[in-house]
N, C-alpha and C positions, 0 to 999 in steps of 0.2 A: 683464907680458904686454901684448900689443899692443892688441890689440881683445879685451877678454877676454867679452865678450856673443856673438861670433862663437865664439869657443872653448865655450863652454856649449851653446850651439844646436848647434856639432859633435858636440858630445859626446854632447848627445842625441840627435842623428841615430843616432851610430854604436851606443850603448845600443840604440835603436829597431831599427835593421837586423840587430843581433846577437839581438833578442827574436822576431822574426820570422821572420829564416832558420833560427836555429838549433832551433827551437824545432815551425818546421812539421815537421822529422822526428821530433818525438816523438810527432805525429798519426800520420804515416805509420808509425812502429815500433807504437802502439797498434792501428792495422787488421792490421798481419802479424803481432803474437803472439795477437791476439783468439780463435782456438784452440786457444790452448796455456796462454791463462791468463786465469782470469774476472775479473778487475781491473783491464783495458785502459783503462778510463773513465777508470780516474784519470790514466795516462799521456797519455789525449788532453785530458784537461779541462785538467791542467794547461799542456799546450800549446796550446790555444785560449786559456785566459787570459792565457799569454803574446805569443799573436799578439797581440789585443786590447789590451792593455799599449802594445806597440810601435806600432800604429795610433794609439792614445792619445796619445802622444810625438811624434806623425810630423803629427797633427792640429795640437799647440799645443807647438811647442817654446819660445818663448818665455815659458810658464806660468812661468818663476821655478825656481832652481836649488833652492831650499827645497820646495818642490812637486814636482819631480823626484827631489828626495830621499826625499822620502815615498812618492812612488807604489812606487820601487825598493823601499821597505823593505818594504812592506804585501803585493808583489807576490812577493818574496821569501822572505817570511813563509809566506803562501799554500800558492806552490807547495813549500818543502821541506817542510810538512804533508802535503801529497797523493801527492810520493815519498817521505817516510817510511811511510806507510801502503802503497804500492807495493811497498816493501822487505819491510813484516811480510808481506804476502801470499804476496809470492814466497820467502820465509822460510819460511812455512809448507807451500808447496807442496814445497821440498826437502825438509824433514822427514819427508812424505808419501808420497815419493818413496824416502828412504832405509831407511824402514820396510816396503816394498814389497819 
């Protein structure tokens, strides 16, 4: 690799941009199912911690490829706890639903 310090700061860019874009519509899908299902919180919390994440990233790319690797793990971590708990709810509201 050429400049392989440029290649890491890219990478965390693009990490960054993909945590932020992709992730403000999981705010946006928490406000439009918020009447159809009481555990929207978690779908926006976890995309607010994602935004934040990616701000994170977008502040100190140069923090070290080891430190960027932990933030991903810890961040990843995180968030599939709060869509896992997303899934049981919406899990149980099928059930709810099927029983009806």
């Amino acid at each position: 690799m050429l400049w392989p310090k440029v290649a890491v700061v890219m990478l965390v860019y693009y990490i960054a941009g993909w945590a932020m874009l992709a992730h403000l519509f999981k705010i946006i899908t928490a406000f439009r199912i918020r009447n159809e299902l009481k555990g929207e919180r978690m779908l926006g919390l976890s995309g607010l911690i994602s935004i934040l994440v990616g701000l994170m990233l977008i502040l100190r790319p140069g923090a070290g490829g080891l430190a960027v690797a932990w933030l991903i793990d810890l961040y990843a971590i995180f968030v599939g706890i709060l869509l896992f708990l997303l899934g049981l709810k919406i899990q149980k509201i099928a059930r709810v639903s099927k029983s009806v």
